[in-house]
C-alpha positions as CSV (number, residue, x, y, z in Angstrom):
1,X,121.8,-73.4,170.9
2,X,120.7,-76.8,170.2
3,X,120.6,-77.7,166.3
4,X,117.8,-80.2,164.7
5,X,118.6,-83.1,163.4
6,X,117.8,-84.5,159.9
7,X,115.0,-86.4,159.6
8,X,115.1,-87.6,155.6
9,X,116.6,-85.8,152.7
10,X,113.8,-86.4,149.0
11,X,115.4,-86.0,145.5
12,X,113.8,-83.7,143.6
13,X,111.9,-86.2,140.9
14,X,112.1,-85.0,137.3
15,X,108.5,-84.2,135.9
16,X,109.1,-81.8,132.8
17,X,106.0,-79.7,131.5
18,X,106.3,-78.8,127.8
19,X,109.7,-78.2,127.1
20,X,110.6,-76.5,130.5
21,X,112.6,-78.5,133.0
22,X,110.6,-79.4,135.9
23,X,111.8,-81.3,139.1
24,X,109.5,-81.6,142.4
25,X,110.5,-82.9,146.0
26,X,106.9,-82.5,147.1
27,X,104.1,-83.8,146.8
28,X,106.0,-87.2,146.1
29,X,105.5,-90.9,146.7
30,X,107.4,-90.5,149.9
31,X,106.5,-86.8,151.0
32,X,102.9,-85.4,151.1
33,X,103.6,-82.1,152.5
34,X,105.6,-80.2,155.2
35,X,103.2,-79.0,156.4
36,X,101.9,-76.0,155.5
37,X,104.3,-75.8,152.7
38,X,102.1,-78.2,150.0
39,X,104.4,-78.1,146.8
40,X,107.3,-77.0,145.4
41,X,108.2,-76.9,141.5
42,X,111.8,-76.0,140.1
43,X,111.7,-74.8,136.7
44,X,115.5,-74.8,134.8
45,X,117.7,-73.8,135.2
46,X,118.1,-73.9,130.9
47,X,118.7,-71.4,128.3
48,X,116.0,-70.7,125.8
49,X,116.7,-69.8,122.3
50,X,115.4,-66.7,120.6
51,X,111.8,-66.9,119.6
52,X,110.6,-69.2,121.7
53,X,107.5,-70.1,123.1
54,X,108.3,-68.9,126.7
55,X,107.0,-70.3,129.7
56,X,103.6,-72.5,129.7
57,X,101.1,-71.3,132.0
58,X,98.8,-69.6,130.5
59,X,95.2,-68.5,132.5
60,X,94.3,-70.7,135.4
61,X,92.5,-70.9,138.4
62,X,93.9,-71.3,142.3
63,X,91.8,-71.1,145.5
64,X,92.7,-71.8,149.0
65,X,96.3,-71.2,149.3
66,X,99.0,-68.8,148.2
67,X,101.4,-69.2,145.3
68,X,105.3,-67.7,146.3
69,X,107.4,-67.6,142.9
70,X,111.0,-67.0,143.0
71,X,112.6,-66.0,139.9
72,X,116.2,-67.2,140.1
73,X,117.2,-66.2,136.5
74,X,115.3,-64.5,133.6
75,X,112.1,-62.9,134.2
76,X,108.2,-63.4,134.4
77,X,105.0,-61.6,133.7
78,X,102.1,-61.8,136.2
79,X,98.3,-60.6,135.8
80,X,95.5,-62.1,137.2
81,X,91.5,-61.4,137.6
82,X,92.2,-59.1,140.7
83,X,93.7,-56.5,138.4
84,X,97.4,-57.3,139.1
85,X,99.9,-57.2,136.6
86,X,103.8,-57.1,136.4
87,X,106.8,-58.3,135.6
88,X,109.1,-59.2,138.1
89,X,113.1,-59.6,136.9
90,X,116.1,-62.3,138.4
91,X,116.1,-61.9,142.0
92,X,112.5,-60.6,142.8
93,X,109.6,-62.7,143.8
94,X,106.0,-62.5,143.6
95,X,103.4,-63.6,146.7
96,X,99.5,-64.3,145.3
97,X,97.4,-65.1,148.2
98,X,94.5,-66.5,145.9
99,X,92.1,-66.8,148.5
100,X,88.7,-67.2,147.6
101,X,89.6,-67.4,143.8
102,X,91.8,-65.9,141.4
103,X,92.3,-66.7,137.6
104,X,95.6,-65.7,137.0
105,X,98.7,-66.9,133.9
106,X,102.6,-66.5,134.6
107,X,103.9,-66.3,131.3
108,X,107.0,-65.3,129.8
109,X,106.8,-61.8,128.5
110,X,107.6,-60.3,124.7
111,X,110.9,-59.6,125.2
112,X,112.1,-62.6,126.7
113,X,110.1,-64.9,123.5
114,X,111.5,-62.4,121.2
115,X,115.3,-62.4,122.6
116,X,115.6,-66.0,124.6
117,X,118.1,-66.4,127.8
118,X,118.5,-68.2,131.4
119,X,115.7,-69.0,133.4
120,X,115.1,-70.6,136.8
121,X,111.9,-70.3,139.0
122,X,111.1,-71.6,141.8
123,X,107.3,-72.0,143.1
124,X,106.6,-72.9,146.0
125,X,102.4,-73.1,147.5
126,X,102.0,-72.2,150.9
127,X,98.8,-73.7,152.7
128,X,96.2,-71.3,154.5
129,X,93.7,-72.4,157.3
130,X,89.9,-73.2,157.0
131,X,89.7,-69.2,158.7
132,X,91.7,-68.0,155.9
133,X,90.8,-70.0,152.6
134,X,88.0,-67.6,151.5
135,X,89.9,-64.5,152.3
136,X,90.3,-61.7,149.7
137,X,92.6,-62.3,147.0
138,X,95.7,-60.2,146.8
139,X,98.9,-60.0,145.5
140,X,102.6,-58.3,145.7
141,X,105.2,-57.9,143.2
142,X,108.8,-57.5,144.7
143,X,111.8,-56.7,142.3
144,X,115.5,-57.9,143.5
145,X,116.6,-54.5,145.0
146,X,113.1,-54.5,147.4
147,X,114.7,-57.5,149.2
148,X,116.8,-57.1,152.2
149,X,120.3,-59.0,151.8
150,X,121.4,-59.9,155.2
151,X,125.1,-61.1,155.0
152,X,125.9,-63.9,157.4
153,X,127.9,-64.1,160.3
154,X,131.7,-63.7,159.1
155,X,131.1,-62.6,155.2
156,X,129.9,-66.5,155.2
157,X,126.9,-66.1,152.8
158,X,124.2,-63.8,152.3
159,X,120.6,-64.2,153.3
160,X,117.5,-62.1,151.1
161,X,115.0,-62.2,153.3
162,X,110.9,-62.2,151.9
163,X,109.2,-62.1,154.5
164,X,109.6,-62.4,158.3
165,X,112.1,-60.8,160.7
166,X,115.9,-61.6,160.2
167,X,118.6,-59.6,162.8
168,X,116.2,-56.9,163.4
169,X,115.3,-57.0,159.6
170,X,111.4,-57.2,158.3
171,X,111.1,-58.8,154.3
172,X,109.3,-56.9,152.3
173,X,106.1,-59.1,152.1
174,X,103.8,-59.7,155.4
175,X,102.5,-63.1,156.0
176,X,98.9,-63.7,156.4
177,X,100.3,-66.6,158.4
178,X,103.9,-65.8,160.1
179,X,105.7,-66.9,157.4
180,X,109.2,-66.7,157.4
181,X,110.9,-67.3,153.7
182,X,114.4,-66.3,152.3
183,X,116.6,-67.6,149.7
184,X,120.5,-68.3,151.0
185,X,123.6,-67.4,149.0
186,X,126.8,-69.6,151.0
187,X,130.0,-69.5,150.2
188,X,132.3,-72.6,150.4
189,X,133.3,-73.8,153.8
190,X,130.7,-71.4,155.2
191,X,129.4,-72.7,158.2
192,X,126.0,-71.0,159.5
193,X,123.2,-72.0,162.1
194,X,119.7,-70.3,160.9
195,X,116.8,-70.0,162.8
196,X,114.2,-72.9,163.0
197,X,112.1,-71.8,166.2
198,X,110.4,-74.9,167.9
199,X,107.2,-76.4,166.9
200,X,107.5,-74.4,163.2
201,X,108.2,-76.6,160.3
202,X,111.3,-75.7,158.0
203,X,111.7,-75.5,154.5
204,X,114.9,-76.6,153.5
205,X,115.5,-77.2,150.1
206,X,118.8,-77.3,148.1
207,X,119.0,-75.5,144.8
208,X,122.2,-75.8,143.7
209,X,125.5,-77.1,145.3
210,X,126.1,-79.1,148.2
211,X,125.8,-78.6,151.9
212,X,125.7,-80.9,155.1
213,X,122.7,-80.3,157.7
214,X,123.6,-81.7,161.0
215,X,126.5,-83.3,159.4
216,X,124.3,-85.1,156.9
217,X,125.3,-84.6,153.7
218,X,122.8,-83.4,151.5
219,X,123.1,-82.4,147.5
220,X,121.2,-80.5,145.3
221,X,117.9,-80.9,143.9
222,X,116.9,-82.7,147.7
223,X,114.1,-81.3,149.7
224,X,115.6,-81.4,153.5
225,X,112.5,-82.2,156.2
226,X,114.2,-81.9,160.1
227,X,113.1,-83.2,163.4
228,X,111.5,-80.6,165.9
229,X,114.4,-80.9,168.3
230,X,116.2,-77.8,168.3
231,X,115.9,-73.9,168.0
232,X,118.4,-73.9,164.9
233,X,119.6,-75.6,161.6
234,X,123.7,-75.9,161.1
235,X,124.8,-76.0,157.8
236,X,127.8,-76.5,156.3
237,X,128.7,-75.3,152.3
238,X,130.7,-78.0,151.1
239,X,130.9,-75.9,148.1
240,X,129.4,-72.8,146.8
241,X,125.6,-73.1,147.5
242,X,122.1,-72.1,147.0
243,X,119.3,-72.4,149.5
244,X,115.2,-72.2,149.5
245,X,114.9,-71.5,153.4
246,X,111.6,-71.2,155.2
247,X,109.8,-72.1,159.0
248,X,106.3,-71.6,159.7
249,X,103.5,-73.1,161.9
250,X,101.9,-76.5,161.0
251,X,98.4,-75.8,160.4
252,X,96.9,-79.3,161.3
253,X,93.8,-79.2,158.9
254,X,92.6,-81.6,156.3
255,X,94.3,-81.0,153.0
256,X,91.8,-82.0,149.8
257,X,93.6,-80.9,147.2
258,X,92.4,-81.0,143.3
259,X,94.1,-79.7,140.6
260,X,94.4,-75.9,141.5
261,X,92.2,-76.0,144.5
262,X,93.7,-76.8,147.9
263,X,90.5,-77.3,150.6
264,X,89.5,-79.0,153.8
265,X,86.4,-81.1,152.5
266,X,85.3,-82.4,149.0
267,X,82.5,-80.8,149.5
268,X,84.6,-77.5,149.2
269,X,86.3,-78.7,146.8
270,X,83.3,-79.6,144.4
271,X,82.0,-75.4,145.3
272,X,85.4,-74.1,143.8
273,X,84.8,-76.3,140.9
274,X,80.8,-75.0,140.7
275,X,82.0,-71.6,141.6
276,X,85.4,-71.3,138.5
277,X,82.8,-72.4,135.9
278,X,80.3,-70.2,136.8
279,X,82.8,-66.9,136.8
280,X,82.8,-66.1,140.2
281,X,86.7,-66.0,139.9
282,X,86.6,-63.3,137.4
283,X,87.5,-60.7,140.0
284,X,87.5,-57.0,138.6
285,X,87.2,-58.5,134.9
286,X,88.9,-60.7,132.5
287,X,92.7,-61.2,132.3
288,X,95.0,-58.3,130.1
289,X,98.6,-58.6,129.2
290,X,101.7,-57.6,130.5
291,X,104.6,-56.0,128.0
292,X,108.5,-55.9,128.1
């Protein structure tokens, strides 16, 4: 099987909101998107003290894309204008497809203000096409035992696959777009090839540790983009290591993106503007908390 080779490797550039440690690999300078993957924000990892303020994302608005949170460590508390709620613990994820328009806040929830502990979250905003940015919100909460762990060839690592098919393995979440998205657990020394089917774009971002794509050596914190010249990725765990690993089809569409709102036109852009202030977001009624 011939492997892709390594196009560029991005650091991850420190950007800290409030007092929770923020670094980004894209958008950057260097790196608009991988297209359709848009952005990618990781949050920690730090511990937080007993009564504290938690995390700082209070109510806001999204339209046109979906949001994909991973919560590494600690927990988080969704609800949103759709009527969602929950609270999703170390090891689960959450998918919003905000669609047409969602208000929603990802906050930290009682318990973990009252108590303190690790956190780390990583949220990553996957791009839907011009057919797709109007569809019907939704969303799907998936705790850390919902999520298949595939272990990798030889006991070399383990695999949690969200969504896509892995080994004759489905994730739990289906992709409005094909999506494939997992998070990788290697071992050192392990030595794996994963699938990166031609033409798709990979996500390949290192979370912790260090590994070598292609023999490239790559550390963490760096955002990985490869050339489309091979049905698989090799890596190599030069020490105990955690991946983000995706592949999906590049949508080829203008991107417009302001603040929240991710469109093909401004004129779009300016209608989810008219459209938030005017409460069409609002969904099945206004936002109500989440406890624990």
């Amino acid at each position: 099987m011939t492997l892709r080779s390594v196009a560029q490797a991005y650091f991850a550039q420190r950007d800290d909101i409030a007092d929770l440690t923020t670094r980004r690999p894209v958008p950057s300078a260097d790196l608009a998107q991988v297209d359709p993957f848009l952005f990618l924000n990781h949050h920690g990892p730090q511990t937080y003290p007993p009564g504290n303020n938690g995390l700082p994302f209070g109510p806001h608005p999204h339209r046109g894309f979906e949001t994909v949170t991973f919560i590494l460590t600690g927990n988080l508390a969704h609800h949103d204008t759709g009527g969602h709620q929950s609270v999703i613990e170390a090891g689960g994820v959450q998918w919003m497809t905000a669609g047409s328009g969602l208000i929603h806040a990802e906050v930290s929830p009682p318990s973990f203000k009252r108590q303190g502990g690790s956190l780390e979250i990583l949220q990553l905003w996957v791009n839907l096409p011009a057919r797709l940015k109007m569809t019907q919100p939704a969303y799907t909460g998936v705790q850390a035992d919902e999520i298949p762990a595939i272990t990798l060839a030889e006991g070399s690592g383990t695999l949690r696959l969200v969504s896509g098919a892995y080994e004759g393995v489905t994730g739990p979440i289906r992709s409005l777009t094909d999506v494939f998205m997992s998070t990788v657990h290697l071992a050192s020394g392990a030595n794996v090839k994963l699938p990166a089917p031609p033409v798709r774009s990979v996500f390949l971002y290192v979370v912790s540790g260090t590994i070598a794509v292609a023999g490239i050596p790559v550390d963490q914190w760096h955002l990985v983009t490869l050339n489309d010249d091979g049905a698989a990725v090799g890596i190599e765990a030069m020490s105990e290591a955690t991946l983000l690993f995706g592949h999906a089809d590049p949508i080829r569409e203008p991107v417009i993106a302001h603040g929240p709102f991710v469109m093909n036109t401004r004129e779009e852009i300016s209608e989810a503007v008219r459209d938030y202030q005017a409460g069409r977001f609002n969904g099945t009624g206004p936002l109500v908390g989440v406890g624990g």
